[in-house]
N, C-alpha and C positions, 0 to 999 in steps of 0.2 A: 556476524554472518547471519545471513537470514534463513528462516526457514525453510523448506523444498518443496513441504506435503503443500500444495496447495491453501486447503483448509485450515491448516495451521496458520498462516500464511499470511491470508486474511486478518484472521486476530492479529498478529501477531502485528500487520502495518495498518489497524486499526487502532489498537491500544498506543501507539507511538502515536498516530496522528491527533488521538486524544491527547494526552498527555505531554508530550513532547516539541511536535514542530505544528508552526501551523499552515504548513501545505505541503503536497504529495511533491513540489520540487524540493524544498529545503529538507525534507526529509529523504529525497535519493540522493541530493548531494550529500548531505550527512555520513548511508551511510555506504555510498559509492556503489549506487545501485542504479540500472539502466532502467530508467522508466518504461518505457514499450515493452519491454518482457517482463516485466511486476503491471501491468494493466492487460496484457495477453493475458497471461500464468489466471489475472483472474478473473477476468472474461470468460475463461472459459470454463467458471463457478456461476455464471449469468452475475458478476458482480460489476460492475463501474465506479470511478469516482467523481465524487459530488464536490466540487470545489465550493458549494454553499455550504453542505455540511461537515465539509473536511474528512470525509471517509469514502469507503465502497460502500456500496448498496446497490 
């Protein structure tokens, strides 16, 4: 289960995207997470993901 707080959030599908898979798909498939509202949720922290650098920023 993933986290809720937002900010937590972040880390929390930052340190997996490090560690773990290497793109923001193999990682919602994982772990059955709808991508458009895990890029919402953190949009609306002004964060985005970088598929060069495999994170939000």
């Amino acid at each position: 289960m993933m986290p809720k707080d937002p900010a937590i959030l972040l880390s929390y599908v930052n340190t997996k995207l490090r560690d773990e898979f290497p793109s923001l798909a193999e990682l919602c498939a994982a772990l059955d997470a709808d991508r458009a509202v895990l890029e919402a949720t953190l949009e609306r922290l002004d964060y985005r993901y970088s598929p060069e650098r495999n994170q939000f920023i």
